[in-house]
C-alpha positions in Angstrom: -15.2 59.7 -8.9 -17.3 62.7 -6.8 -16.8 61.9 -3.3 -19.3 65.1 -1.2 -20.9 65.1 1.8 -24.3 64.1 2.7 -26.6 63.8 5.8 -29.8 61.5 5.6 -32.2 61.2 8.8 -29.7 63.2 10.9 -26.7 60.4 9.9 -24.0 62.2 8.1 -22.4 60.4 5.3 -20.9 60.3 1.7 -22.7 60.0 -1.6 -20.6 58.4 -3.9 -20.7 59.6 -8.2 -18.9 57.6 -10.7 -16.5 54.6 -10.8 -15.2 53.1 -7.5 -12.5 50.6 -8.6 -8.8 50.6 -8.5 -8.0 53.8 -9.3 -10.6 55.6 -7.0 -10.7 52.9 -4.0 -7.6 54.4 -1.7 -9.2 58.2 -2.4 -12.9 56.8 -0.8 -11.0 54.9 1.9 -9.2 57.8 3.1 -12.5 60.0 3.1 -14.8 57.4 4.7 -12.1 57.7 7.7 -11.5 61.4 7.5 -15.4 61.6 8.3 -16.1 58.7 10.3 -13.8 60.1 13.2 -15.8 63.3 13.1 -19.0 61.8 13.8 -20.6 60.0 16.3 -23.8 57.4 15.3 -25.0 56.0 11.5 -23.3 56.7 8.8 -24.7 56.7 5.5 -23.2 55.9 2.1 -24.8 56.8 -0.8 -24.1 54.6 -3.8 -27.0 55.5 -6.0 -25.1 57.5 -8.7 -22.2 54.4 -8.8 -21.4 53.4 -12.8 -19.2 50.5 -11.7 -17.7 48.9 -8.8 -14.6 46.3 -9.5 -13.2 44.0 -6.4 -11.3 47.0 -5.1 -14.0 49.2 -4.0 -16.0 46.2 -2.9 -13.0 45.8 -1.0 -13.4 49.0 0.3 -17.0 49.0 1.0 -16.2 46.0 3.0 -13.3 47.6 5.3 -15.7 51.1 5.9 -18.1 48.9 7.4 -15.5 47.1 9.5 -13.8 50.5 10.3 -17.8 51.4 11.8 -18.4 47.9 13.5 -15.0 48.4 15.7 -16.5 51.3 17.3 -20.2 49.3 17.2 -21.5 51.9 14.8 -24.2 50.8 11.9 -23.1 51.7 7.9 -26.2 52.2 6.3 -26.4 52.3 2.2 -28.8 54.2 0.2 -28.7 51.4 -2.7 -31.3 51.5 -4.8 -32.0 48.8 -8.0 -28.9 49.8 -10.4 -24.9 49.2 -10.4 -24.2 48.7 -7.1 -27.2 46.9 -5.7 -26.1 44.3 -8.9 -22.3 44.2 -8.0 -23.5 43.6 -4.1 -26.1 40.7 -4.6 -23.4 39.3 -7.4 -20.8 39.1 -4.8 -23.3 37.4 -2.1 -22.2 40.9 -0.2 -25.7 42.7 0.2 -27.0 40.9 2.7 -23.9 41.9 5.0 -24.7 45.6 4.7 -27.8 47.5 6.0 -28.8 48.4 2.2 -32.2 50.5 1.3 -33.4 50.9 -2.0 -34.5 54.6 -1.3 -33.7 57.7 1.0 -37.3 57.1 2.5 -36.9 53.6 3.7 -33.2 54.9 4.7 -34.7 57.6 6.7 -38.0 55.4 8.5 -35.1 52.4 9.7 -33.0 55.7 10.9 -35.5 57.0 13.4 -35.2 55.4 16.7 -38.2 53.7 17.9 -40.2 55.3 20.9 -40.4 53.8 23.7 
């Protein structure tokens, strides 16, 4: 698993490559956290280059969006048709997570309305 960096309609985030399962789940935890006290607003994951998600990194999906709601704080997911879109909707999961199939719709529901 490639765990880098990533900022998306000013919300900083990680983009996720490869496997997160069991062996890679603790390592994506730790960085979620790392990050997510160094920011302020949305954060973003990006889970478009995922090969395959076992309960353990759904798992872990799971508690880095209950990390952000304890400090009221929106996860968005760039989560386009693929892997972890499947895994998600297969788990009944997707519908708890602020998923967009691309970076365009990710960016539009980022932008604050004017008012």
């Amino acid at each position: 698993m490639e765990i880098r960096e990533i900022k998306i309609g000013g919300a900083r985030g990680l983009a996720i490559t490869g496997e997160l399962d069991v062996g890679t789940a603790t390592r994506f935890g730790e960085a979620v956290e790392f990050l997510v006290w160094g920011t302020s607003g949305a954060f973003v994951l990006d889970l478009t280059d995922i090969d395959f998600i076992d309960s353990t990194g759904l798992h872990a999906l799971l508690r880095a969006r209950a990390l952000l709601a304890r400090e009221d704080r929106p996860l968005a997911l760039l989560c386009p048709p693929g892997t972890a879109r499947r895994v998600l909707d297969l788990a009944g999961t997707l519908d708890t997570f602020a998923a967009y199939s691309s970076t365009e719709a990710l960016e539009a529901a980022l932008i604050p309305p004017e008012g």
